[in-house]
C-alpha positions in Angstrom: 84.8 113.6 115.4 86.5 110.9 114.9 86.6 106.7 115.2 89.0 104.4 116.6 89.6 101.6 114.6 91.7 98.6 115.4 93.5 96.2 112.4 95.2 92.8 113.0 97.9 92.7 110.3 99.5 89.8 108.5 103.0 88.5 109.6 105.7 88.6 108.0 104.5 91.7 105.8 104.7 91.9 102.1 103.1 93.5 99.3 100.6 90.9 98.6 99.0 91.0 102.5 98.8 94.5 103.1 95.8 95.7 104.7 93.3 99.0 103.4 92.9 101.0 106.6 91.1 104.3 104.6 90.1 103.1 100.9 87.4 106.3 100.1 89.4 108.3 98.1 87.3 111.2 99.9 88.6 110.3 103.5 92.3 109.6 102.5 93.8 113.5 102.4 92.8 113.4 105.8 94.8 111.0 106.7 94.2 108.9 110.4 94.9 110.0 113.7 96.9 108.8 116.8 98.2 105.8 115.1 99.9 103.2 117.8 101.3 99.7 117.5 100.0 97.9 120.3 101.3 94.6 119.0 104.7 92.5 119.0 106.0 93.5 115.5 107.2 96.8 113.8 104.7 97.9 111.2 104.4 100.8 108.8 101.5 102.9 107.6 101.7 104.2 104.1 100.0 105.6 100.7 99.5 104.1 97.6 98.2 105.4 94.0 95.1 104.1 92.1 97.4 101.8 90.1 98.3 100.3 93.6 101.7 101.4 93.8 103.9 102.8 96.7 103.5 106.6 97.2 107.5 107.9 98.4 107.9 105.3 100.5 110.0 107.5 102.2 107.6 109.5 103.8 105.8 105.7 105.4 105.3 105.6 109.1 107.1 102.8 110.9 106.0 102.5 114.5 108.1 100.1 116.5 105.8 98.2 119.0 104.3 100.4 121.6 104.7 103.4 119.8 102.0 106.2 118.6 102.1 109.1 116.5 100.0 112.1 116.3 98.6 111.8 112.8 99.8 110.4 109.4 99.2 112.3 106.8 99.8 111.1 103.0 101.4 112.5 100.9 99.4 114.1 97.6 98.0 111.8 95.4 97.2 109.0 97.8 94.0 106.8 97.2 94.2 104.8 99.5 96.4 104.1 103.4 97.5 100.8 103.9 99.4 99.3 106.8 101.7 95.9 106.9 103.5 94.0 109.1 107.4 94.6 108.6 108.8 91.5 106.6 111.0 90.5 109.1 108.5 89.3 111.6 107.8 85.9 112.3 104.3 84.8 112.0 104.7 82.8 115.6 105.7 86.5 117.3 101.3 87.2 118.2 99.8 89.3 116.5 100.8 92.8 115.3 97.5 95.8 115.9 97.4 98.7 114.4 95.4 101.0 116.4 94.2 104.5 115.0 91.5 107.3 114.4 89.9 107.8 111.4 88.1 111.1 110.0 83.8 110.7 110.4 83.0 113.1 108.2 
């Protein structure tokens, strides 16, 4: 089973305003479920290490707004999922929501 959570994101993104969305290091392999962007601004989704540092940033999520996902899965590693705002959105554009299912275990 799990529960849908909803996080209102910073604009524009950076690395100082990124937002936790599964900090126990127990829940994180699990990754989150049906991730969407129902706001105005492209955002990603992605893993970083203990130390706080990106996890292959290659393997982020970006959803454009309006779009979902079936499931993001981090990569190996991972303490905890963040999501941010891309840099290039304008604080003025509304908000940017991140919408997704976390594990309830």
């Amino acid at each position: 089973m799990a529960d849908r959570s909803i996080a209102k994101l910073s604009c524009p993104g950076s690395r100082n305003n990124l937002t936790v969305i599964v900090g126990n290091p127990q829940l994180v392999p699990w990754g989150v479920g049906r991730p969407k962007n129902t706001g105005n601004c492209t955002l990603f989704l992605a893993a970083i290490d203990g130390s706080g540092n990106a996890l292959h940033p290659e393997q982020d999520l970006q959803l454009n707004p309006g779009d979902q996902f079936d499931w993001y899965q981090p990569p190996a590693g991972a303490a905890q999922i963040v999501a941010v705002c891309t840099k290039d959105c304008d604080a003025g554009a509304g908000p940017t929501i991140l919408e997704y299912d976390t594990p309830n275990c």
